[in-house]
N, C-alpha and C positions, 0 to 999 in steps of 0.2 A: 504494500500500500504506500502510495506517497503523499508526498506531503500536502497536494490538493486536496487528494481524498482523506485524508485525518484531517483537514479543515472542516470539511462538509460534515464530515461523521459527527467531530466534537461539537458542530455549530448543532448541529439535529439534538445532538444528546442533552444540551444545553434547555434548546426546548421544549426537550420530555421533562428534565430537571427542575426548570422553572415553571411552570406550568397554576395554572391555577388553582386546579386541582392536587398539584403536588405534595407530596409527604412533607412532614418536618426531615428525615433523612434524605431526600430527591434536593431539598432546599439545601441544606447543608454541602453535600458532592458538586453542588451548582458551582461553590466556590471555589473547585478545586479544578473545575471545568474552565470558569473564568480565568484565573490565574494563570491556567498552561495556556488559552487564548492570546493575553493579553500583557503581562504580567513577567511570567519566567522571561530569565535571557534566552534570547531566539525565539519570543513569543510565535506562536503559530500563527495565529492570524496576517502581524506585519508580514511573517515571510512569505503567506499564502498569498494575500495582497499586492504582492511586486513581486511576484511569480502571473498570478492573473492580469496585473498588466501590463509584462516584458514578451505573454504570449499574444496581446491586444485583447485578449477575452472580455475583461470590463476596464474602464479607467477610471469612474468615479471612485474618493477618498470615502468611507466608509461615516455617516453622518448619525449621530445622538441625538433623541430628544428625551428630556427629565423633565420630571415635574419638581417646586419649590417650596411646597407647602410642609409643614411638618405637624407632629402630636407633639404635646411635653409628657411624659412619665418620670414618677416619683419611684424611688426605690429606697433601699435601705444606706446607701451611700449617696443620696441624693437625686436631685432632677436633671431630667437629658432630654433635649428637641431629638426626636426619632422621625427619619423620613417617611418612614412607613410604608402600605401601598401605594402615599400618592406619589411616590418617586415616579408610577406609570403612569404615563399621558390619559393613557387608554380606563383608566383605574380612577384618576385623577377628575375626569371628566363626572362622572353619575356621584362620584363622591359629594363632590360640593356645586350640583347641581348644573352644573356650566353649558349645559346642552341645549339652555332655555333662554340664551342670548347668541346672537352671531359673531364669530372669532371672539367668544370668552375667556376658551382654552389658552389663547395665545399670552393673557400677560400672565400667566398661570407657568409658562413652559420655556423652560432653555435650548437653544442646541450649540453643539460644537461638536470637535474630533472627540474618538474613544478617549485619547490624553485628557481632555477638557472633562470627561465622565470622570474620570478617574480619579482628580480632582475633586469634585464636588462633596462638600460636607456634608452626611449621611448622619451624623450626630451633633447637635452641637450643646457648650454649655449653657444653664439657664440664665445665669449672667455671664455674657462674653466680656462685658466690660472689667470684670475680676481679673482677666489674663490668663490666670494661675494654672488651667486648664485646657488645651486646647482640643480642635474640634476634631474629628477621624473622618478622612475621606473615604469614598468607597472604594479605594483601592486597599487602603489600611483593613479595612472589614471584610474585603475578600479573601485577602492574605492570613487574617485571626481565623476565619470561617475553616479555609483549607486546609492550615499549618498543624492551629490547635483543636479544630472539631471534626475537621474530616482530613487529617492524618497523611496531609498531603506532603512529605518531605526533601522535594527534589532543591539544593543547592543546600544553605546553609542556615539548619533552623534560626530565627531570633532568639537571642540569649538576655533581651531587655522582658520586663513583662507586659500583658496589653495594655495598651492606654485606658488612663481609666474612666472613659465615656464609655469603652465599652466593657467596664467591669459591670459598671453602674446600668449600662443598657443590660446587659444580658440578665442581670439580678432583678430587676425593674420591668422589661420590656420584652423577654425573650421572643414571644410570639412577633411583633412589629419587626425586629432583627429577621428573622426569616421571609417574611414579607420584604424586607429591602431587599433581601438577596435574591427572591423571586423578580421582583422589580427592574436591580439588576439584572438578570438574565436576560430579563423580556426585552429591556432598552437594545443589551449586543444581539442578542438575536436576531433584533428588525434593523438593527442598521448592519449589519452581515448579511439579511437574505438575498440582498439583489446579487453580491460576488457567488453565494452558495447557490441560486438560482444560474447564474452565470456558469458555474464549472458544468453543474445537471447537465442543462442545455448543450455544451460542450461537449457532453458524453465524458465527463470527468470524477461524475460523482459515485455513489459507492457502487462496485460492480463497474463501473466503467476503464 
């Protein structure tokens, strides 16, 4: 199998893992899915990316939309802004009714590159003005999710402990955390379909 087709396969597996429906364990693996996408040295993805367009297959840069909104939860070490489901567009919309105005969704949602996802604060502290704490991106939440819950050890474990927003999320919020990582999923899923629609088409995808 090459390296096209481990893109396709992991982009699919991604969206059994993320899924709505999905388990708390399918949510957890999500992250370990993520990371070898995105994340490890040699991410799969970039490479699959400028593999697909040094063959001319697709040339569009692969595009994110997030949503902005978040929950506060209290826990026993304190309160944390959790992105929750509405990190998804798609989620984001019937949550806080926006279906019932024209382009409402819009000042509700972000876009950028996967980097610019990756980025984005997935937790934040209840007072940011304190400092003392800072916020975890969902890259940081992919990598706790992988590392420490789903066992993922490819290069060189962290030897710092988690941040503690997401000490304080997972004691506080456990279920919303799983929903971000479903969220996650769903956002690389849909800005990857059109390259993994691209190889199919190609005759590149699994069995091809």
């Amino acid at each position: 199998m090459d390296l096209v087709s481990i893109f396709v396969e992991t982009v699919e597996d991604l969206r059994l893992r993320s899924s709505l429906t999905s388990t708390s364990y399918d949510a957890i693996q999500a992250g370990g899915l993520m990371r070898r996408l995105l994340i490890d040295g040699g991410a799969v993805a970039d490479r699959a990316t400028k593999e697909l367009r040094e063959r001319g297959w697709y040339q569009r840069k692969p595009v994110c939309v997030w949503g902005t909104a978040a929950v506060l939860r209290t826990g026993p070490r304190g309160s944390v802004w959790v992105s929750k489901e509405q990190l998804d567009p798609a989620l984001l919309e019937p949550l806080f009714n926006l279906d019932r105005a024209p382009d409402a969704l819009e000042g509700w949602v972000m876009r950028g590159s996967v980097k610019d996802l990756l980025k984005v604060a997935v937790l934040q502290p209840d007072h940011p003005e304190v400092g003392a704490i800072p916020s975890v991106t969902a890259q940081q939440l992919i990598q706790h999710f992988a590392i420490v819950l789903g066992g993922v050890h490819h290069g060189a474990r962290p030897r710092t402990p988690p941040p503690e927003l997401i000490l304080r999320a997972v004691e506080a919020a456990m279920p919303e955390l799983l929903w971000v990582m479903r969220a996650l999923g769903r956002i690389v899923v849909r800005a990857y379909e059109p390259l993994v629609c691209a190889a199919i088409v190609k005759g590149h995808g699994p069995g091809g």
